[in-house]
C-alpha positions as CSV (number, residue, x, y, z in Angstrom):
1,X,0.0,0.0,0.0
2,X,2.5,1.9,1.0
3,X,4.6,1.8,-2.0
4,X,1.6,2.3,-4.0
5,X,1.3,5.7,-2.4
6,X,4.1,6.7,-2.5
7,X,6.2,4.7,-5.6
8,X,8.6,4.2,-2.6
9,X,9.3,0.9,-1.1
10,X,9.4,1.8,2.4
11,X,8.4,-0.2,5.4
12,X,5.3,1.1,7.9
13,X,8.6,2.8,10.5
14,X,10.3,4.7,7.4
15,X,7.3,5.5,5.6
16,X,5.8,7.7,9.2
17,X,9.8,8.8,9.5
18,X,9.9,10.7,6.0
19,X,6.7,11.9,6.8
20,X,7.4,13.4,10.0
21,X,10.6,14.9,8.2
22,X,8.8,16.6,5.5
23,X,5.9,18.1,7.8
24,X,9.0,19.6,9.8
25,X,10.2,21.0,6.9
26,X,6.8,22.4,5.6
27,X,6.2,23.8,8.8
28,X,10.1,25.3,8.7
29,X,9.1,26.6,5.2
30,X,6.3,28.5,6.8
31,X,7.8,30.1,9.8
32,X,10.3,31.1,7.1
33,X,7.4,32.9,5.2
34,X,6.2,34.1,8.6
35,X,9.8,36.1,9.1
36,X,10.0,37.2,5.5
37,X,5.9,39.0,5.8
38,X,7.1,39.9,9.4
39,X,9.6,42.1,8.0
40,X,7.4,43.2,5.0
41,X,4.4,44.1,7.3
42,X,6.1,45.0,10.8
43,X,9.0,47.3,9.2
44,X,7.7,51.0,9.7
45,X,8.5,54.4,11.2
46,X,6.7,53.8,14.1
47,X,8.4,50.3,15.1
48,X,12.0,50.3,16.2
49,X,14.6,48.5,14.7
50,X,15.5,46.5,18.0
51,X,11.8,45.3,17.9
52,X,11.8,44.4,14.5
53,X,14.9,41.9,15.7
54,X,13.3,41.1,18.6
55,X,9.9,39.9,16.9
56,X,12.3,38.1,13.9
57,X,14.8,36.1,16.1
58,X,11.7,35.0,18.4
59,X,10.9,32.9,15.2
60,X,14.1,32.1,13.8
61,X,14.7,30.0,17.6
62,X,12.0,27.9,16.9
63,X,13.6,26.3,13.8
64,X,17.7,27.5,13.8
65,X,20.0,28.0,16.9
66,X,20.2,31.1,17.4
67,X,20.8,33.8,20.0
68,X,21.6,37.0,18.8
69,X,21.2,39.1,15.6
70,X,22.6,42.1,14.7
71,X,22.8,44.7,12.2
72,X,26.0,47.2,11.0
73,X,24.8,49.5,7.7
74,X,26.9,52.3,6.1
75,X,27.1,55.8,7.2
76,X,28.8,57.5,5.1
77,X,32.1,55.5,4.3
78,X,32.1,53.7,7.6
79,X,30.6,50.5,8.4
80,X,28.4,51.0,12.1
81,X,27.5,48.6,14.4
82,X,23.6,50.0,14.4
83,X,21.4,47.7,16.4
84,X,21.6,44.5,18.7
85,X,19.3,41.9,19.9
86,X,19.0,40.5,22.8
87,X,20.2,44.3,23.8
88,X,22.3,43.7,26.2
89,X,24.3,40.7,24.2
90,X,27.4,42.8,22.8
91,X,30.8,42.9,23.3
92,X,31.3,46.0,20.8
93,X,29.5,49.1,22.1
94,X,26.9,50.4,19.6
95,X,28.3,52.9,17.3
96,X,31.3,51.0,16.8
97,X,33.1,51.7,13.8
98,X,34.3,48.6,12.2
99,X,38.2,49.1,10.2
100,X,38.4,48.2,6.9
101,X,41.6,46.3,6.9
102,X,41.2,43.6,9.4
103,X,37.0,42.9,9.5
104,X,35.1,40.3,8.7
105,X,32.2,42.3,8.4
106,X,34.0,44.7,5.7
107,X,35.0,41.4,4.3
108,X,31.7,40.2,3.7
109,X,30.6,43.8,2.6
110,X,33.4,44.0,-0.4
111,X,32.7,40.2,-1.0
112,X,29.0,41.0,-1.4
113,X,28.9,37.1,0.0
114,X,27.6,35.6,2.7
115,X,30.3,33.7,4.9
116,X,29.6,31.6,8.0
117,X,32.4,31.6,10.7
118,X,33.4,28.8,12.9
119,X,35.6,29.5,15.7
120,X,37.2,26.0,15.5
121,X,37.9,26.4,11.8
122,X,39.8,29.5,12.4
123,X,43.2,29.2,12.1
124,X,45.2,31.9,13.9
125,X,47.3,33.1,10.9
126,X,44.5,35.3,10.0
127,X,42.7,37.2,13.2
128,X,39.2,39.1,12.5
129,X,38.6,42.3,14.8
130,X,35.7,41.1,15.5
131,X,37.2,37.5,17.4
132,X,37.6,38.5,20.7
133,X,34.1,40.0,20.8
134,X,32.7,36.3,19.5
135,X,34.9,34.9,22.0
136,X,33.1,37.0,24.9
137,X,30.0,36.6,23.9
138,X,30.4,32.8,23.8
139,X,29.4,32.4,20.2
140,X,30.9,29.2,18.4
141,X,29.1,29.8,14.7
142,X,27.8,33.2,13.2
143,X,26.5,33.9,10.3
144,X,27.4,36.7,7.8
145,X,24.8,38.2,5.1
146,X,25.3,41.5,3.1
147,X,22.6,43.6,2.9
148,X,22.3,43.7,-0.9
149,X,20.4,46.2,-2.6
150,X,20.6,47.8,-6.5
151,X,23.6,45.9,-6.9
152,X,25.4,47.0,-4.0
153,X,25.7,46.2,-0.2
154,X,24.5,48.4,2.2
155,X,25.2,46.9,5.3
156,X,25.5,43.4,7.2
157,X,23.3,41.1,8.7
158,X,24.8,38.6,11.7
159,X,22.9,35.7,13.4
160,X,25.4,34.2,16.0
161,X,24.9,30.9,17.4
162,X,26.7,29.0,20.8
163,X,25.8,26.0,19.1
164,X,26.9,24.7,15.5
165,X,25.2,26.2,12.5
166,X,25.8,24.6,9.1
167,X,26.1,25.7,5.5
168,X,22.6,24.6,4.5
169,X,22.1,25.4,0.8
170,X,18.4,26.1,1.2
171,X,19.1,27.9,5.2
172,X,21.8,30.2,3.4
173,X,18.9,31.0,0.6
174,X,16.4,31.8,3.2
175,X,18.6,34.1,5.2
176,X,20.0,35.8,2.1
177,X,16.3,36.5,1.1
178,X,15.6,38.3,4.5
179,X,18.7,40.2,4.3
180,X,18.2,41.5,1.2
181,X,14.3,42.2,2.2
182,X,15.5,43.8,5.2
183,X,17.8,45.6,3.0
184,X,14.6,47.0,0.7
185,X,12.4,48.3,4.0
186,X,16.1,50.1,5.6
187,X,16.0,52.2,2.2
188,X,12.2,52.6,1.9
189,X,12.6,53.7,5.7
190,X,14.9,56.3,5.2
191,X,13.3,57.9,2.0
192,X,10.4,57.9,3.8
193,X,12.3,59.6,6.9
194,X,13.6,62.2,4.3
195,X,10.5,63.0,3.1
196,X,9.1,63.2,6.6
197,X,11.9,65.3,7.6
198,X,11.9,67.1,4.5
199,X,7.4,67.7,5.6
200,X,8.3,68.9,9.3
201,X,11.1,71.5,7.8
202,X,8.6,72.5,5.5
203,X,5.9,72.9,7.9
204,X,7.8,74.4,10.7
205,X,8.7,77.0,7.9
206,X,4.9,77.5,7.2
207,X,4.0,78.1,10.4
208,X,6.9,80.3,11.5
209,X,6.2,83.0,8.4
210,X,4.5,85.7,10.8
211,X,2.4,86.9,7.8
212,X,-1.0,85.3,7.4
213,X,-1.0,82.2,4.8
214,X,-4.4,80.7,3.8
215,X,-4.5,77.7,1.0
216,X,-7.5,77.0,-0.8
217,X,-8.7,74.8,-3.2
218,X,-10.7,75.3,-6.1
219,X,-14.1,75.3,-4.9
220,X,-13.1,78.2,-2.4
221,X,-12.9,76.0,0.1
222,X,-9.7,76.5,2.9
223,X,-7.4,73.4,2.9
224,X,-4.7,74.8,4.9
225,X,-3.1,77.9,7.2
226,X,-0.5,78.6,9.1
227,X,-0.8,80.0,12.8
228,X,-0.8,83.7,11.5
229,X,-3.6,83.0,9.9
230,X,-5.5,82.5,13.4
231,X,-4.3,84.9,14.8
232,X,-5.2,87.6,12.0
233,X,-8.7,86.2,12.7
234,X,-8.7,85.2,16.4
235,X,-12.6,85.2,16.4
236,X,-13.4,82.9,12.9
237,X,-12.5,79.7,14.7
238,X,-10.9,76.5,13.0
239,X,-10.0,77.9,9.3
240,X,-9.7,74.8,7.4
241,X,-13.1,73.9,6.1
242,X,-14.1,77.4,5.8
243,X,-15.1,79.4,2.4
244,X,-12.4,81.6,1.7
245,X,-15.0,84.2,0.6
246,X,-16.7,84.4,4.2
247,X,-13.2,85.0,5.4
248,X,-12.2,87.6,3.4
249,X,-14.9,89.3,1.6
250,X,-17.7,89.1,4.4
251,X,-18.1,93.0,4.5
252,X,-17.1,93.9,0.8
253,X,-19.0,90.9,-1.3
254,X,-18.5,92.9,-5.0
255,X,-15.0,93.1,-4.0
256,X,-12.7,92.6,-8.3
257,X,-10.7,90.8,-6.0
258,X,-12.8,88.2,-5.1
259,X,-13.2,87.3,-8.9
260,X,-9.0,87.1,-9.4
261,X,-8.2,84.8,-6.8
262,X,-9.1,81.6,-9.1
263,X,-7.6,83.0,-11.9
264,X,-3.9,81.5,-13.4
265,X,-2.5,84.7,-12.7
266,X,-0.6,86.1,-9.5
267,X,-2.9,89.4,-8.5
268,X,-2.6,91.8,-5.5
269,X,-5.1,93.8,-3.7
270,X,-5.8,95.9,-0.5
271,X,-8.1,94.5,1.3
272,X,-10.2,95.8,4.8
273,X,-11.2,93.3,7.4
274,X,-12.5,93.8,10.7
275,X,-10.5,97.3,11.3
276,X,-7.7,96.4,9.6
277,X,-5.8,96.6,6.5
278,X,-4.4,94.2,4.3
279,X,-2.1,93.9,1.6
280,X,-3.1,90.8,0.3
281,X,-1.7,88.7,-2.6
282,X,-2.7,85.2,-4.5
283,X,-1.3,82.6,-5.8
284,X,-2.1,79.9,-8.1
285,X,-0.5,76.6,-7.4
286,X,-0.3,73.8,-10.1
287,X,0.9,70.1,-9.9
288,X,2.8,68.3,-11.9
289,X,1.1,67.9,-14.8
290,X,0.9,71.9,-14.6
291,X,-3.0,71.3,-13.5
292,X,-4.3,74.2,-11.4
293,X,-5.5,72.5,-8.5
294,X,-5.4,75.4,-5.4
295,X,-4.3,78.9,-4.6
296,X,-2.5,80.6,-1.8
297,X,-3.4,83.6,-0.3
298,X,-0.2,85.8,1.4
299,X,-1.8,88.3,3.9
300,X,0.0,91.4,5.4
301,X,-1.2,93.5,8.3
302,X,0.2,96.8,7.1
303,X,-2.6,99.2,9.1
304,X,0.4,100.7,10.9
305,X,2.1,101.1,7.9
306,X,-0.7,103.3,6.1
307,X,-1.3,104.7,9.4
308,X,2.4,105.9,9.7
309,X,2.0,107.1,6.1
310,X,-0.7,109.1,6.1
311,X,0.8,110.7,9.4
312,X,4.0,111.6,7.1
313,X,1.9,113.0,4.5
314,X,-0.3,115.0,7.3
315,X,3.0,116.1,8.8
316,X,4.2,117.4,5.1
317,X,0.6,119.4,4.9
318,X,1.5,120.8,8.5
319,X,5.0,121.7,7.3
320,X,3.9,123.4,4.4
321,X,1.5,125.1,6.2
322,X,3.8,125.8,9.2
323,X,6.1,127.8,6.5
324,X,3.4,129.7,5.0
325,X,2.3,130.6,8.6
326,X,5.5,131.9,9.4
327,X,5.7,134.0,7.0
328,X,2.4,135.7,7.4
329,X,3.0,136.1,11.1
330,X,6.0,137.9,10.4
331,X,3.8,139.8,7.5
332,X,1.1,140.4,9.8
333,X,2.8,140.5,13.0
334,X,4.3,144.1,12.5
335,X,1.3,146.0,11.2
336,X,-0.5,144.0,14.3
337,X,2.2,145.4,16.7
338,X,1.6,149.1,15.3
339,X,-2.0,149.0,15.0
340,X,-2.4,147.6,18.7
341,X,0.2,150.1,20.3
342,X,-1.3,153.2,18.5
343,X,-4.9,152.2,20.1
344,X,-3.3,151.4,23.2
345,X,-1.9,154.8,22.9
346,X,-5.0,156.6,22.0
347,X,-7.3,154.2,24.5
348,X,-5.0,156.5,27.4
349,X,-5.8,159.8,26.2
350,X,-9.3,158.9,25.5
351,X,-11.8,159.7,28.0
352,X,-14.3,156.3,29.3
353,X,-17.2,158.4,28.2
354,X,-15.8,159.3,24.6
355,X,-17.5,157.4,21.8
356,X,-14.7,156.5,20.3
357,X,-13.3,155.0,23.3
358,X,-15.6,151.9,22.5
359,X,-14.3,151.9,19.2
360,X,-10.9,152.0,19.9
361,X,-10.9,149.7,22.5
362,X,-13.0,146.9,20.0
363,X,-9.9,147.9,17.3
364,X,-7.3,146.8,20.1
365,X,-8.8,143.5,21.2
366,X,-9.6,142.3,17.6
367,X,-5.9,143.2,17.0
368,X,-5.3,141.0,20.1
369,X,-7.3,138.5,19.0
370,X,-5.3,137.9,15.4
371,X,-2.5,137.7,17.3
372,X,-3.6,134.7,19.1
373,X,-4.6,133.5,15.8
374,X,-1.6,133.6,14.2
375,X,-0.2,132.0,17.4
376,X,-2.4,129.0,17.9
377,X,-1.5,129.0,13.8
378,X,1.9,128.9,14.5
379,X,1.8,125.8,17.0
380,X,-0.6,123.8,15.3
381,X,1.6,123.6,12.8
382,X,5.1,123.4,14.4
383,X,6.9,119.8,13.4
384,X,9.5,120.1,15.3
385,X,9.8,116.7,17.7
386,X,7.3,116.6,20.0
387,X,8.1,115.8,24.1
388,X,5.9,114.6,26.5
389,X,5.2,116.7,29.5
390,X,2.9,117.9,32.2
391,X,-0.1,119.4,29.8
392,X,-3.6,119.9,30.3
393,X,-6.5,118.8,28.3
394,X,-8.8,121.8,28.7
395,X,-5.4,124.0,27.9
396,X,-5.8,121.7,24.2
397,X,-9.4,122.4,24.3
398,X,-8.9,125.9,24.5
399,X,-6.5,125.9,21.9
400,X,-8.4,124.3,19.3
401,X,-11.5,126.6,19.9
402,X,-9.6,129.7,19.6
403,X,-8.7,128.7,16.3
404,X,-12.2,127.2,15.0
405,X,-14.6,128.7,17.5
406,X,-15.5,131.9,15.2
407,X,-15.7,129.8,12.3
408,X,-18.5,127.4,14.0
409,X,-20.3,130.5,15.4
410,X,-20.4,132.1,11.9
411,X,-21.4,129.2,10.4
412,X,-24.6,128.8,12.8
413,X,-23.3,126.3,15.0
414,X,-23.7,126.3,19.0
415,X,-20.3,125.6,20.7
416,X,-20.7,124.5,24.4
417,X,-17.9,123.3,26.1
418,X,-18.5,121.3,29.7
419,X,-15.0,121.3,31.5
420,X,-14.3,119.9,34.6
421,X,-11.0,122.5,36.3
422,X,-10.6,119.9,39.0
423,X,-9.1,117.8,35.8
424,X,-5.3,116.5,36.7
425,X,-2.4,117.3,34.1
426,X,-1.3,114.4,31.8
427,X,2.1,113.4,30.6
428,X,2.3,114.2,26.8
429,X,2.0,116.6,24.1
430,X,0.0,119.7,24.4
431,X,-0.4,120.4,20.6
432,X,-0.5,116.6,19.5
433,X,-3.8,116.4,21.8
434,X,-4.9,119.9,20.4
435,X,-4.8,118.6,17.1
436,X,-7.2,115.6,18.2
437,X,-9.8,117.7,19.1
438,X,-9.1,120.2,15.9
439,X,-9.7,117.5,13.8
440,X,-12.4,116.5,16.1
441,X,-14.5,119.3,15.5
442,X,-13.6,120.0,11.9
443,X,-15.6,116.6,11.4
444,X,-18.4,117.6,13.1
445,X,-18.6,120.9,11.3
446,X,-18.7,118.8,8.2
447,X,-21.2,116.3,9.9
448,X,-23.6,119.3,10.4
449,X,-23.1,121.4,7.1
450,X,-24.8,118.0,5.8
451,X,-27.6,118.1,8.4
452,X,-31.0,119.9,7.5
453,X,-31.3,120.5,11.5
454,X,-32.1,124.3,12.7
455,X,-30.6,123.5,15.7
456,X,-26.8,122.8,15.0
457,X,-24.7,122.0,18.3
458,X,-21.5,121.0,19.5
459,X,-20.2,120.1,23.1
460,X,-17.2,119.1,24.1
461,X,-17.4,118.0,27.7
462,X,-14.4,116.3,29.6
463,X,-14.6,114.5,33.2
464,X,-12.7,112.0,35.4
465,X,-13.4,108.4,35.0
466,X,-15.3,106.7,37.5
467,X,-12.2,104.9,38.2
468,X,-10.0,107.9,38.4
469,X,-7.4,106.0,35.7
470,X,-8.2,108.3,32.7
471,X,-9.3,111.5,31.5
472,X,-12.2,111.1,28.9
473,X,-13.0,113.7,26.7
474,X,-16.3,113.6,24.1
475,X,-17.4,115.7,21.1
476,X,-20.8,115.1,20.3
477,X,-22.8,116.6,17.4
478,X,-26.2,116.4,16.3
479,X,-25.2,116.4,12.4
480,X,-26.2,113.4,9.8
481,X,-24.5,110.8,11.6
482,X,-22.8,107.2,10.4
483,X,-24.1,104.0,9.4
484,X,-22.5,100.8,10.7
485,X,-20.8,100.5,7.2
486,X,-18.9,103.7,7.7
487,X,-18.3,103.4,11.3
488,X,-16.5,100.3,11.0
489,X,-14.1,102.2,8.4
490,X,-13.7,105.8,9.7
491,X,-10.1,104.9,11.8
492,X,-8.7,103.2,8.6
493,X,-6.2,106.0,6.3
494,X,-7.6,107.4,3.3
495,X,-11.1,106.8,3.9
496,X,-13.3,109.5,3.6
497,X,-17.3,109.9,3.1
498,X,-16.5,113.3,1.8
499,X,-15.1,115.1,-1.9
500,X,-11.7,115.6,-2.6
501,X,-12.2,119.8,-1.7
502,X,-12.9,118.9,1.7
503,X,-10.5,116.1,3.1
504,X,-8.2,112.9,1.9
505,X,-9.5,110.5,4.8
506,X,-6.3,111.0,7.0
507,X,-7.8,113.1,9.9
508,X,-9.4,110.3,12.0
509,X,-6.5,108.0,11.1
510,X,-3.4,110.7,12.3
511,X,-5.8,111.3,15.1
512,X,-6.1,107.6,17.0
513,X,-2.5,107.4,16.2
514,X,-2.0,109.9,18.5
515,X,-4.8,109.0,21.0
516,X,-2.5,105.4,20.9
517,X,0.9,107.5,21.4
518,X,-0.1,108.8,24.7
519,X,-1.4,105.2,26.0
520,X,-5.1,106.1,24.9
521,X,-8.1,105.4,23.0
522,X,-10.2,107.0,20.5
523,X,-13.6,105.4,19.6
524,X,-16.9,106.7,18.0
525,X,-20.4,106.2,18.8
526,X,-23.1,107.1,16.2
527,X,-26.4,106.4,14.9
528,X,-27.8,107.7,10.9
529,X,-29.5,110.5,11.1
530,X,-29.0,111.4,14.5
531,X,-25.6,112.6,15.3
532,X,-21.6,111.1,16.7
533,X,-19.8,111.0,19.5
534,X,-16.3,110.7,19.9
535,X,-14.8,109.3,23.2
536,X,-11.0,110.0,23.4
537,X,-9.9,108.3,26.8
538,X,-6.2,109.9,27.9
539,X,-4.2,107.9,30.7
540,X,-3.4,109.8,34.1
541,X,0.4,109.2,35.5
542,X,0.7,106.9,38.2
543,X,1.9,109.4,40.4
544,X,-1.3,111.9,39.8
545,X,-3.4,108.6,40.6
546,X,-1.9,107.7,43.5
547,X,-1.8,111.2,44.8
């Protein structure tokens, strides 16, 4: 029956003997393929090296003698001792540089073969570099497998035994096949490290760009932004997901930019959002088969930079009109000087009951009178460097009325100022704060020559905060008021609701950058059709709070 079977004649013993052999060789065979998908499957970033050995020579034991495996790959032009399992089975430290001259590890690397040592057959003409470390470990046998990959060895693999391993044709097979399948996942490893590596530096450079940069896809869609980006818009949440239109075009929907930012071209535009103002520019992004697939969006907070502009060009406006005013002081400031001495002179001989008395008397305080004009003209309009010291507010008040007041009264409109004398001094600028409330009231004149109203008022009122930390002063009017639209664009430079003969949008702007000098605030209150108010809140020194 037997030999039937099997077309061997074999007796009943031999027959279950071969059979036996050949199911331990299957099942050798399979823990073979187990290794070989172990090191397919397990090899990654996130699992170490050390357990990859671990998990392979826990499987190699149950079908070779083994006790330790190790690993030495090239760095470089040196040959390292990289990894070693069980961990603490070494004689050589890790990092060991092995020398070219005298080891058997370069030796099986420039051989590209495998080689299987056995102490006994060593004969001690020749000694290896690594002997002494075999001999300390205790290993009798080790095999020796190049790491072959493209054609070239990239390391060496080394299984070392106490026992007696053999040159097994089909064993020497199998363990070249792992080494060179090790070989395969160490390379795809450390391309996919590179990349990895090559992702972090990339992102790290994203995210550390302090300008805002959004990337969005082509259904307007954001797919990416870098931590500028949040904090540009601190209250808009988690960006990605979002429609890059709600994000940037939420107050100005007809916006031409809104239209170029798919297009193939780069385009630029200023944009305003929430207060401030950006310089923004696209991007169009294409792959490699040049397909447009997504755009970036590079934003730049320059409101302090158009701010600081528009400052320079007010400060050129003042210095032009500083010269001029110069110049007709001295002009005027002669026949002024005359014309007030010579009534002074006849205001003496006159008699209090003369007529003319009255007359000369009105001739010498108008005279006065342009004087101060010419003087409030005169430092208004001085740009030489401004320094902070003691200065009162209803001194700046003052100041600005004297220069504006007739004009308002002429013009129909009610001036009533509400100032509080028990008012501390601040620490700052005199005609800087002067020129707030110039430009204050100039406004509101504006804001009223556009109202129908009869009644055409302005107060200016300043007090003590409740908590004694600031002095506030407000200008209200009754004129045509703001919408929401414009009050949410007065503060930014260069915008104006009025024509080009009356201003360039830079008052408001120069103003709350000198509100922010001094440590204050400027804000604005108002309602269409009813009339603003303008709050600017000054900062008392410490030492007039504490006293």
């Amino acid at each position: 029956m037997i030999e039937l079977l099997t077309g061997v004649q074999s007796s009943k013993r031999n027959y279950y003997t071969e059979l036996k052999k050949t199911v331990g060789e299957l099942q050798k065979k399979n823990i073979q393929l187990e290794i070989i998908n172990e090191v397919m499957k397990g090899f990654n970033v996130e699992m170490s090296m050390d357990d990859l050995l671990r998990n392979v020579l826990e499987k190699l034991k149950s079908i070779f003698p083994i006790e330790r495996i190790s690993l030495s790959l090239i760095e470089g032009k040196n040959l390292i001792l990289t990894n070693v399992y069980p961990t603490n089975s070494f004689a050589l430290k890790i990092g060991t540089q092995f020398p070219k001259d005298c080891s058997l590890y370069w030796n099986v690397m420039n051989s590209a073969k495998p080689f299987l040592y056995k102490k006994q057959n060593q004969s001690n003409q020749h000694h290896w570099f690594e002997e002494n470390a075999f001999t300390e470990m205790g290993l009798n046998s080790i095999y020796l497998f190049p790491l072959n990959r493209k054609g070239h060895a990239t390391g060496v693999l080394s299984l070392g035994s106490k026992g007696s391993l053999e040159n097994d044709s089909s064993d020497l097979s199998f363990f070249q096949q792992l080494s060179d399948q090790l070989a395969v996942c160490i390379e795809n490893t450390n391309l996919y490290k590179e990349v990895l590596i090559t992702k972090k530096k990339w992102e790290k450079t994203f995210q550390a760009v302090p300008d805002a940069i959004i990337i969005f896809g082509l259904n307007r869609v954001i797919l990416q932004a870098n931590e500028a980006a949040y904090h540009y818009f601190p209250t808009k949440g988690r960006l990605i997901g979002q429609p890059v239109d709600e994000l940037l075009f939420s107050l100005e929907e007809d916006h031409p930019f809104k239209k170029k930012i798919v297009e193939l071209q780069p385009s630029s535009s200023e944009l305003h959002i929430e207060n401030k103002i950006y310089e923004c520019h696209c991007y169009p992004i294409f792959n490699d088969p040049n397909v447009h697939f997504a755009s970036i969006i590079y934003l730049e907070d320059v409101t302090a930079k158009r701010r600081i502009e528009a400052q320079l060009i007010q400060s050129g406006k003042l210095a032009a009109i500083g010269e001029m005013a110069a110049g007709v002081a001295h002009e005027l400031n002669n026949p002024l000087t005359a014309i007030m001495g010579n009534a002074q002179l006849l205001l003496r001989k006159a008699e209090i009951d003369d007529r003319n008395y009255r007359l000369l008397e009105a001739i010498y305080e108008c005279g006065k009178r342009s004087k101060n004009i010419i003087q409030n003209l005169l430092t208004f309009s001085r740009q030489d460097e401004y320094l902070f010291e003691s200065c009162s507010v209803n001194e700046s008040v003052h100041q600005a009325l004297g220069l504006i007041g007739n004009q308002l009264s002429r013009q129909g409109i009610q001036v009533e100022a509400i100032l509080d004398d028990t008012l501390p001094d601040i620490e700052g600028s005199c005609q800087q704060i002067g020129q707030i409330i110039l430009n204050l009231l100039l406004n509101a004149k504006d804001a009223l020559e556009d109202s129908d109203k009869s009644d055409k008022h302005i107060t200016l009122k300043t007090l003590l905060e409740e908590e004694s930390t600031s002095i506030v002063l407000t200008v209200t009017d009754n004129g045509c008021g703001m919408g929401e639209d414009v009050l949410s664009e007065i503060f930014h430079p260069f915008y104006t609701t009025k024509n080009a003969t009356k201003g360039h949008g830079l008052g408001l702007s120069v103003s709350i950058g000198i509100a922010q000098s001094h440590g204050g605030t400027l804000q604005a209150e108002s309602a269409l059709g009813e009339g603003s108010c303008f709050i600017l809140r000054l900062p008392i020194p410490k030492y007039e709070n504490d006293h």
